[in-house]
C-alpha positions, 0 to 999 in steps of 0.5 A: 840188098835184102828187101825186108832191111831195106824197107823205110819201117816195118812192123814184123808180125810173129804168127808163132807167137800168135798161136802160142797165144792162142793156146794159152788163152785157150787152156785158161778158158775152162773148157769153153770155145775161143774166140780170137777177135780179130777187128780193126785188121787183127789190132793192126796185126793183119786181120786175115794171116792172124785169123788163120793162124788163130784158127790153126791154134784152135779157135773155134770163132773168129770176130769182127766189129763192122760187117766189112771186115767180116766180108773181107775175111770170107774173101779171103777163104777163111771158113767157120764161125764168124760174129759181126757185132757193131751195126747200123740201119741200113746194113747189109745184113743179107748180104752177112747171112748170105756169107754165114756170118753170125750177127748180133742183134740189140733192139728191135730195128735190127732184129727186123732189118735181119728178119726181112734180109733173111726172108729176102735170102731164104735162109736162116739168120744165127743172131746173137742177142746181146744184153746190155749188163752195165757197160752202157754201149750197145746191147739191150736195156733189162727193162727192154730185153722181154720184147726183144726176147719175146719178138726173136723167139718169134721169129725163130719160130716163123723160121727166119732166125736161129738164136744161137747166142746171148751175149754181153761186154764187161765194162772193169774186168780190167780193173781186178776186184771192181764191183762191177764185174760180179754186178754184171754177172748177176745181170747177165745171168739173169737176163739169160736165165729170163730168155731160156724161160721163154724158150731160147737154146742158145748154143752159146753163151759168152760175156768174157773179154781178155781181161775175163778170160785171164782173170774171171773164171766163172765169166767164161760160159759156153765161148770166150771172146780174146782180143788183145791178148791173142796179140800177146799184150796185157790188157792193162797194167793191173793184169801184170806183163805180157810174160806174167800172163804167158802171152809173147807180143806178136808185133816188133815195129822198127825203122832204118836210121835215114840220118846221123849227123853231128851238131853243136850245143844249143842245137833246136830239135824239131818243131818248136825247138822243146829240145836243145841239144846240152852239149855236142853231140849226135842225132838220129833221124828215124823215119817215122813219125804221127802219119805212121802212128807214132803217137805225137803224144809221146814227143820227148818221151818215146823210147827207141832202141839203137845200136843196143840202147834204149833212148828217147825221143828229143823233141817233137814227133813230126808227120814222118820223122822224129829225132833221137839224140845219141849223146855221141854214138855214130851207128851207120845210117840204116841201123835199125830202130826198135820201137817196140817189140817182144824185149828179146834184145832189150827193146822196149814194149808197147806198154813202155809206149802206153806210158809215154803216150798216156794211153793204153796198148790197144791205141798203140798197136791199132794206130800203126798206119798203113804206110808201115808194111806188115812183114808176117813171120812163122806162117804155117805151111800150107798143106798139100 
């Protein structure tokens, strides 16, 4: 039996298509560098086999939230730019510039921790500053951003340091026209035009999401930062589909059928009985369910395509397993449930599953749990 269909689920990773996205994303960058963003193992994706298939496409950067994930890509081999942006005291940031990774560096705390673990190394830390423009997470206040400046330079004169980049997050470019995207380019050159008075060259220069990236030109800078969309995923309704942005989803998450059976009218489905079945009929059970990432959220409203049609969910989403009602139809047991995928045979997609779940396609490709083997397809040969 081949292996592959003979799995409980599946999530099948489409590496050609995250290349294709890539160079898209790359041709709507106006000419500055891509970075493909790869935290959160690749949106769920696999975070080392899409990194190298982003970088066969030309991204010239890779990044990553927490330092671990960092670490795991250069286990892995994985060369070139490398930023880790989401750190605490107590971090292991000479372990970071032992590895040639890019850090980011938002108030004073962290600046000295990496000054003191790049003399601890002897080596120079690249340190990306980062400007907080309005989004309110991390980053440096405007008021706060001279001492920060101030001190960097600093250090970079005393050699522990290279500052190698300014940086900032939108927090609407998904929302086109918001008022506040311009309002946090006007901060964001500011703040940039401040740090170069005092001396800082930064090679790069980047506050550009995905959203940015497809939408905002003018917000593109030296370096692009594209996360979601490297997946082939809109990053919000508003932007339009994955095909009106060019994009091809890059994950297809589906199940073997483990169960189909008859049963009469009245029939309670799944805990609490929130379906009853209305006549007789047939019912699926697809082996997935809460533990796998399936969002409890979208019981009695998720669809899934079986046997070439789209159905929903009956009743509620269990820890491993959820039912379908089949209105009569008998596919074998072992046929395959689409979930979402990239539409090529009528499933639905991640965004269908947003909607049913009420949130938003990051949380639905992300959540996929790691009892869900990921199947990746079209990986580049290797060269001899």
């Amino acid at each position: 039996m081949n292996e592959t269909a003979s799995l409980r689920a599946r999530a099948e990773i489409d590496l050609a298509a995250l290349r294709a996205n890539v160079r898209v994303l790359r041709e709507r960058a106006s000419g500055a560098q891509l970075m493909a963003v790869v935290k959160s193992d690749g949106y769920g994706h696999g975070a080392v086999p899409c990194a190298r298939a982003a970088q066969e496409a030309g991204a010239a950067w890779l990044g990553t939230a927490t330092p671990q994930e960092a670490f795991a890509l250069r286990e892995a081999g994985i060369g070139g730019r490398l930023m880790c942006w989401l750190w605490t005291p107590g971090g292991p940031w000479r372990e970071a510039v032992e590895a040639d990774i890019d850090v980011s560096v938002s108030a004073m705390w962290a600046l000295r921790e990496v000054v003191a673990a790049a003399t601890a190394a002897g080596r120079t830390a690249r340190v990306h500053l980062k400007a907080d423009t309005g989004l309110g997470r991390n980053g440096c206040q405007p008021a706060d951003w001279p001492e920060l400046v101030s001190a960097a330079r600093a250090a970079e004169e005393a050699g522990a340091l290279r500052i190698v980049g300014l940086w900032s997050h939108f927090a609407c470019a998904d929302e086109p026209g918001h008022p506040s995207i311009e309002a946090q380019l006007t901060v964001f050159r500011d703040m940039v035009a401040y740090a170069e008075k005092e001396g800082v060259r930064p090679e790069v220069r980047h506050i550009a999401n995905s959203p940015a990236t497809l939408t905002v030109p003018e917000s593109h800078f030296d370096l692009v930062r594209t996360g979601i969309a490297v997946y082939g995923l809109s990053p919000s309704p508003e932007l339009g589909t994955p095909a009106d942005l060019g994009l091809r989803p890059v994950m297809t998450l589906s199940a073997s059928v483990a169960l189909v059976k008859e049963v009469p009218p009245g029939h309670g489905i799944s805990y609490g009985h929130h379906y009853t079945t209305s006549a007789e009929t047939t019912l699926a059970l697809v082996p997935v369910g809460y533990a796998d990432g399936v969002p409890r959220h979208a019981s009695g409203r998720g669809p899934v395509l079986i046997d070439g049609t789209v159905r929903t969910i009956a009743g509620r989403v269990a820890m491993d397993q959820f039912v379908v009602d089949l209105g009569g139809d008998t596919p074998e047991p072992g046929a395959r449930a689409v979930l979402f995928g990239p539409g090529d045979q009528g499933e639905p997609g991640a965004e269908d599953w947003a909607a049913a779940a009420d949130t938003i396609v990051y949380e639905i490709v992300t959540r996929i749990g790691g009892r869900v083997p990921r199947i990746h397809l079209n990986a580049a040969p290797e060269r001899g």
